[in-house]
C-alpha positions as CSV (number, residue, x, y, z in Angstrom):
1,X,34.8,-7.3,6.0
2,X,35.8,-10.7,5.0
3,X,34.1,-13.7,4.3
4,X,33.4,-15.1,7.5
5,X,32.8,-12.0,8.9
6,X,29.9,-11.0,6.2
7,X,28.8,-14.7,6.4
8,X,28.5,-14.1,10.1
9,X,26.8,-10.8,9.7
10,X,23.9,-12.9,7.4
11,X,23.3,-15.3,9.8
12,X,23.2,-13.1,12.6
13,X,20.5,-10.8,10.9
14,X,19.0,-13.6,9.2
15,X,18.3,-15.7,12.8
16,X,17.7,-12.4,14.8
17,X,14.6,-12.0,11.8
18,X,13.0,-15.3,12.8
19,X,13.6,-15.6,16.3
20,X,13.8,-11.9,17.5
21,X,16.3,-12.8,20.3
22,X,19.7,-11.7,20.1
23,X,22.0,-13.8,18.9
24,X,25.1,-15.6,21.2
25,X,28.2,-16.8,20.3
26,X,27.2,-20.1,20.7
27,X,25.0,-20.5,18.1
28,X,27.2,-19.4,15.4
29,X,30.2,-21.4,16.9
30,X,28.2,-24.6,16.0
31,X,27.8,-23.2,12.8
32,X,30.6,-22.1,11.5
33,X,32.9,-24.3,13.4
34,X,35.1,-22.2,15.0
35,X,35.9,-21.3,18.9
36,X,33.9,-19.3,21.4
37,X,37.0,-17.0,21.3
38,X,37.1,-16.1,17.3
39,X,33.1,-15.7,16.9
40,X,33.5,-13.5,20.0
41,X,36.5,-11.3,18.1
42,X,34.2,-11.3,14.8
43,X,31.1,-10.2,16.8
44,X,33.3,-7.5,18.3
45,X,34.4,-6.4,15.2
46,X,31.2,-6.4,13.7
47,X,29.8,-4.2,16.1
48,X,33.1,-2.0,16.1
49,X,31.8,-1.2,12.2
50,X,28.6,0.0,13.4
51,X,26.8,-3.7,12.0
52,X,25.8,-4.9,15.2
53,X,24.3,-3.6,18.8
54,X,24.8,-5.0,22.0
55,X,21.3,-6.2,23.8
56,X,20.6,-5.1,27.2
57,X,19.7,-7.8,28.5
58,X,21.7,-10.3,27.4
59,X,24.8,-11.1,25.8
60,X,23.9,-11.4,22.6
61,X,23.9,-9.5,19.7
62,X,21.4,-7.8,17.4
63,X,21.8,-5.9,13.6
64,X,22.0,-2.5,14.1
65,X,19.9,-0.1,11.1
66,X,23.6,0.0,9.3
67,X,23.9,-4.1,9.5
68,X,20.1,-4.5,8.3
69,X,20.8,-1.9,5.3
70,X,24.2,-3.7,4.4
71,X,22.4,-6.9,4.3
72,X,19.5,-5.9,2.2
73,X,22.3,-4.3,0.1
74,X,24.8,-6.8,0.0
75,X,24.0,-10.6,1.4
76,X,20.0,-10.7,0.6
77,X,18.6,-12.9,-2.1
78,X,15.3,-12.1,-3.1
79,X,12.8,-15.3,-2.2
80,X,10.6,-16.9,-4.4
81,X,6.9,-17.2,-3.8
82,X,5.7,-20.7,-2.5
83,X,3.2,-22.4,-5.1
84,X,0.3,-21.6,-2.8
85,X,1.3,-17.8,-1.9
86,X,1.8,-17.4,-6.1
87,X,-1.8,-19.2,-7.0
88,X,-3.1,-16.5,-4.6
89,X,-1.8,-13.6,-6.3
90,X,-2.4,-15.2,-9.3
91,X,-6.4,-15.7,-8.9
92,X,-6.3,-11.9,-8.7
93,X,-4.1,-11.1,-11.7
94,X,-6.0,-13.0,-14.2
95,X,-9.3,-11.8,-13.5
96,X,-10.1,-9.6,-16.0
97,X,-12.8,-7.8,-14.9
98,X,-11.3,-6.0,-11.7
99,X,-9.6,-2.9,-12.8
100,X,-5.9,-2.1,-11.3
101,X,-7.1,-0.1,-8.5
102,X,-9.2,-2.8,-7.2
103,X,-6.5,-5.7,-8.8
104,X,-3.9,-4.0,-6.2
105,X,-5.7,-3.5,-3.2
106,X,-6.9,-7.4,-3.3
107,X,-3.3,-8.1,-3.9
108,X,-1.9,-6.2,-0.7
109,X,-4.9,-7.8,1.5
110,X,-2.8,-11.2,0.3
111,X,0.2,-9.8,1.2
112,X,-0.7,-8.3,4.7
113,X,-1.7,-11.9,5.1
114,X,1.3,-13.3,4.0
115,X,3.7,-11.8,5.5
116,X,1.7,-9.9,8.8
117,X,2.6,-6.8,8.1
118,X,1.0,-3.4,6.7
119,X,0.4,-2.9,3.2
120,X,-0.1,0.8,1.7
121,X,-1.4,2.0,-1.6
122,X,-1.3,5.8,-2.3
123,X,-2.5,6.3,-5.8
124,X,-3.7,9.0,-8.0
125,X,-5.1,12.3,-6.6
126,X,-9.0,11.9,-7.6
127,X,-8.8,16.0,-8.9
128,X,-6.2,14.1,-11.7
129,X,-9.1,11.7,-13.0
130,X,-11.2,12.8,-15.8
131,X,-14.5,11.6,-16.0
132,X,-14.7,8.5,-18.5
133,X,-18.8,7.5,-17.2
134,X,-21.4,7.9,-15.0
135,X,-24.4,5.3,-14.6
136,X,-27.0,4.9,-12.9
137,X,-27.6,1.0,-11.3
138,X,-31.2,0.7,-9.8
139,X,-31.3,-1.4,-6.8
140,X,-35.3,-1.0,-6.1
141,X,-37.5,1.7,-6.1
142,X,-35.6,3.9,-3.2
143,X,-32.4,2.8,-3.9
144,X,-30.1,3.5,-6.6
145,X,-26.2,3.3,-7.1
146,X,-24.1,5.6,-8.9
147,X,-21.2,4.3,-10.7
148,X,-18.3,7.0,-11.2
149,X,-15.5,5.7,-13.6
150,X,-12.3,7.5,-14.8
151,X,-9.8,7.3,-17.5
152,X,-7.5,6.2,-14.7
153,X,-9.4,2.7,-13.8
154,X,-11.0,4.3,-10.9
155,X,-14.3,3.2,-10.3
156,X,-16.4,4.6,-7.2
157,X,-19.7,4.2,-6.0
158,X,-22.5,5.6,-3.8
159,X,-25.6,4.5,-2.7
160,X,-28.5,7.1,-2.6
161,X,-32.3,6.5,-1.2
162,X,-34.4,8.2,-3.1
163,X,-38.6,9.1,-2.7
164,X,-41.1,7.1,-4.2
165,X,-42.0,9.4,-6.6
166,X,-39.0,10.2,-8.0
167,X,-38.9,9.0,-11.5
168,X,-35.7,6.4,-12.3
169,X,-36.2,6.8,-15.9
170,X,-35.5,10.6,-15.5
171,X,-32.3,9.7,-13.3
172,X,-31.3,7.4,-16.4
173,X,-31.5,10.2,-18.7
174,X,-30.0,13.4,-16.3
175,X,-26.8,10.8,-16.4
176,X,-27.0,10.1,-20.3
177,X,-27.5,14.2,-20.3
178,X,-23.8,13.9,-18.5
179,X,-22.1,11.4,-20.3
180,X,-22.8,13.3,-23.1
181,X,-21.2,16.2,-22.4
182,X,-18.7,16.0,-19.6
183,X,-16.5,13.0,-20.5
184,X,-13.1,13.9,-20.6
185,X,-14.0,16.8,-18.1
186,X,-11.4,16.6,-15.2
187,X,-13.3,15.6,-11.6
188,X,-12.3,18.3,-10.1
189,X,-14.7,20.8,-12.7
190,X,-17.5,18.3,-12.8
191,X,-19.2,20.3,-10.1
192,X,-18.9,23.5,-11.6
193,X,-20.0,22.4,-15.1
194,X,-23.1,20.7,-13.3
195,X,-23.9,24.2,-11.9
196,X,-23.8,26.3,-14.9
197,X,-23.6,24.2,-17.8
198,X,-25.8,20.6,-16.8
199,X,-28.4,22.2,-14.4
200,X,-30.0,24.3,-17.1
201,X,-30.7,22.2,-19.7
202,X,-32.1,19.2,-17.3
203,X,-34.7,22.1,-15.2
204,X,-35.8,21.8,-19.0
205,X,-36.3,18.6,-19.8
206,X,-36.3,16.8,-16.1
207,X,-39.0,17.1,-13.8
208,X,-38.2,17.5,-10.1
209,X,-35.0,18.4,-11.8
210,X,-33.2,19.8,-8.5
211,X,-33.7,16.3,-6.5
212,X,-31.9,14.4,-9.3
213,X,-29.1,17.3,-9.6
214,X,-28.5,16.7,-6.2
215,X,-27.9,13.1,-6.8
216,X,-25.2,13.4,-9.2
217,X,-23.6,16.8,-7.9
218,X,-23.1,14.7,-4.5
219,X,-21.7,11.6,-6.5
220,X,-19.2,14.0,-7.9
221,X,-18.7,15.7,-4.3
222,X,-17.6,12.7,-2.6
223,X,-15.5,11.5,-5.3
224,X,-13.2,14.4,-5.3
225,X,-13.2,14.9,-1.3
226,X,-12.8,11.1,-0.2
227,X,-9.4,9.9,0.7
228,X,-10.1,6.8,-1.5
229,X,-6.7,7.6,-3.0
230,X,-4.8,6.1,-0.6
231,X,-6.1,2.7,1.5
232,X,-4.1,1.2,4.6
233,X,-4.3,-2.8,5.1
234,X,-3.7,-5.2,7.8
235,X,-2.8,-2.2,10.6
236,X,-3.5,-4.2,13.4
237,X,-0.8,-7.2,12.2
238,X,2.6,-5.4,12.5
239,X,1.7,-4.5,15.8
240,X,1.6,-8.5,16.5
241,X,5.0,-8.5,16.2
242,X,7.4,-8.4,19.3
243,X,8.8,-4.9,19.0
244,X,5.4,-3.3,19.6
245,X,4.4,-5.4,22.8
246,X,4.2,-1.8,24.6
247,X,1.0,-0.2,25.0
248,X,2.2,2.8,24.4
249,X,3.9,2.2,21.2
250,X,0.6,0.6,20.1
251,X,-1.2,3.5,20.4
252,X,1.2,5.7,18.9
253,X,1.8,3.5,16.3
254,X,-2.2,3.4,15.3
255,X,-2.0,7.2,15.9
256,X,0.4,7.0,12.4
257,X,-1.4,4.6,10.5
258,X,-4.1,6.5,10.7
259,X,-3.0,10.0,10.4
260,X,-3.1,11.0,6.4
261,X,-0.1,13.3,6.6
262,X,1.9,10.8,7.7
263,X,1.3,8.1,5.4
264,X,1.7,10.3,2.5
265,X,5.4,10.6,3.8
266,X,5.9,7.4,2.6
267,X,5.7,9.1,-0.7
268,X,8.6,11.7,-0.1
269,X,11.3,9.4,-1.5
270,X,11.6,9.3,-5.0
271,X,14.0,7.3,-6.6
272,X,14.8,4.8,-9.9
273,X,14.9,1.9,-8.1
274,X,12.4,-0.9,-9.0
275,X,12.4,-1.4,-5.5
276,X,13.3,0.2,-2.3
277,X,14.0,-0.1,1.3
278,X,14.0,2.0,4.0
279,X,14.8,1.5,7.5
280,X,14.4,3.2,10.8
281,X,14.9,7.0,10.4
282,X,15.4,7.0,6.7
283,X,11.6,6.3,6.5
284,X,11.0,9.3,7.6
285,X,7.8,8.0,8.7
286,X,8.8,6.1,11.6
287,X,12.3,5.7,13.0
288,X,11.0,2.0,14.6
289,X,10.0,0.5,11.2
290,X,10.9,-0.7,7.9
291,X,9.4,0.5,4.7
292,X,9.9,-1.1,1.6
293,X,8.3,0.5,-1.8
294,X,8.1,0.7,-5.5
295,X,6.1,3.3,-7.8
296,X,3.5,1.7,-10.6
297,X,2.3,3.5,-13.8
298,X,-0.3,2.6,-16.0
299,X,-1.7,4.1,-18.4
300,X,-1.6,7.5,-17.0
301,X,-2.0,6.2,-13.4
302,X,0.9,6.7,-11.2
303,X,0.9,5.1,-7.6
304,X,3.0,3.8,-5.1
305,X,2.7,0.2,-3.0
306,X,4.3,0.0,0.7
307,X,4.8,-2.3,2.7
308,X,5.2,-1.4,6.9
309,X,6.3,-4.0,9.2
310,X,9.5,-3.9,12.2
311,X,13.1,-3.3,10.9
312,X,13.5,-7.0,12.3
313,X,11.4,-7.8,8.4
314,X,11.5,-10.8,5.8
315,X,13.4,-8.6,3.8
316,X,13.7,-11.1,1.4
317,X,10.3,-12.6,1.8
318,X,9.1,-9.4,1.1
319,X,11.2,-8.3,-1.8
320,X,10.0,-11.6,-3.9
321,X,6.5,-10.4,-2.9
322,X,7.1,-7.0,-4.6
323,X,9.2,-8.4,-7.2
324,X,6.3,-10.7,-8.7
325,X,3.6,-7.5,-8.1
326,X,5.7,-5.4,-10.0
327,X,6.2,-8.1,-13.1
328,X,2.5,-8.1,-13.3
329,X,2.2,-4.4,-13.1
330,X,4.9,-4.0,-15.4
331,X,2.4,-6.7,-18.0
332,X,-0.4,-5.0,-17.7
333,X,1.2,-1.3,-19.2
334,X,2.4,-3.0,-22.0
């Protein structure tokens, strides 16, 4: 391609992104200042290289998955964040007392906001986490909380009710029992080391020692079995978006997001890049969307961030968005 023809190719892609109609040769006549006849030759050209489709419908033309991957590749210029869009994700990186699970998934509600599409995070496997604490929070006198934190920065918790006449001081002390000797235990052996190990010495020194077992061995259980370790956001705004104006696509687009197989195909690719992109059947999740993600690890804690939206995406929108998420991450392992 030439020039003109690559600058025709951006602004085709680029206008077909905000408007989500194909584009005419009208349009791009006015703007680059030539005759109905040449952009019509160009467009022609374009779509002999496999960068452009015909619609059906009208005239016009629309990017085709090679056009959108030679512009993200080629013409695209990351944007930068608007003042108000970085004093949002800013709020959430200073705070201090939010560890980086929690840090991320308030960041990719702001982005599913931003930019109405899906955000993903698929982190750590819990049965990778060793146990760093356990503590007990009372709430009243039927209600505790246990609070199960990692050497990761995972922090879970679960709310028990408990009888009247079960002692919290003795709960207190079955979890300092714990602390004592299972940190640095991997989650995944907490339960057996409760069993043969914990359960002994508190029938000892705990009364109505196998109610307050029970407590902490299902604390344990639900850490290692919940899907915590991967969280979808904002599902129901891609589907906003012109391209999935069909029941039927809804529905089998919901089917996805919801499905745990196939979000953890958003995984698969593994690459070096800081970021990447994926359209259409190279996403292997979805052949009508774009995915665009980069890998995080911190301090032991390896993840990955997605974001889900139509192959018609702010590519560049959000590329900045990623770019300033991974310049925090990158601050925060140092």
């Amino acid at each position: 391609m030439d020039e003109r023809q690559r600058n025709i190719l951006k602004e085709i892609v680029e206008c077909y992104i905000k408007e989500a109609k194909p584009i005419g040769s009208k349009h791009l006549c006015d703007k680059f200042n030539c005759s109905s006849a040449t952009i019509r030759n160009e467009m022609a050209y374009l779509e002999k290289l496999g960068y452009l489709e015909k619609n059906h419908i009208s005239s016009g033309r629309i990017p085709s998955e090679a056009g959108y991957k030679y512009y993200v590749e080629n013409l695209m210029q990351p944007k930068e964040l608007t003042g108000e869009d970085m004093l949002k994700l800013q709020t959430i990186f200073s705070n201090q007392n939010l560890v980086v699970s929690e840090a991320i998934l308030e960041c990719l509600e702001i982005i599913s906001d931003i930019t109405n599409y899906t955000s993903i995070s698929l982190g750590t496997d819990s049965y990778e986490n060793k146990l760093q604490q356990i503590s007990i929070i009372p709430l009243d006198d039927e209600h505790i909380v246990a609070l199960v934190c990692t050497d990761k920065g995972i922090v879970k918790n679960k709310q028990f009710n408990i009888a009247r006449n079960l002692n919290i001081k003795e709960i207190v002390k079955t979890s300092e029992i714990i602390n004592k000797m299972l940190i640095g235990t991997p989650i995944s052996l907490i339960n057996e080391r409760l069993e043969y190990e914990i359960k002994p010495i508190i029938e000892e020194q705990v009364k109505q020692y196998e109610a307050i077992y029970g407590i902490f061995y299902n604390a344990f259980n639900d850490f290692v079995s919940s899907k915590d370790n991967y969280h979808v956001i904002g599902k129901s705004k891609m589907l906003a978006q012109p391209e999935y104006n069909d029941t039927k696509e809804i529905r089998r687009l919901i089917a996805k997001l919801e499905d745990e197989n196939e979000i953890k195909k958003i995984e698969k690719h593994n690459d070096d890049k800081d970021i990447s992109i994926y359209i259409g059947k190279e996403t292997e999740f979805d052949d009508n969307v774009t995915v665009i993600k980069t890998n995080y690890k911190i301090g032991g804690e390896t993840g990955t961030i997605a974001i889900v939206g139509p192959k018609r995406m702010e590519y560049d929108k959000v590329v900045g968005l990623l770019n300033t998420l991974n310049k925090w991450l990158e601050e925060k392992g140092e």
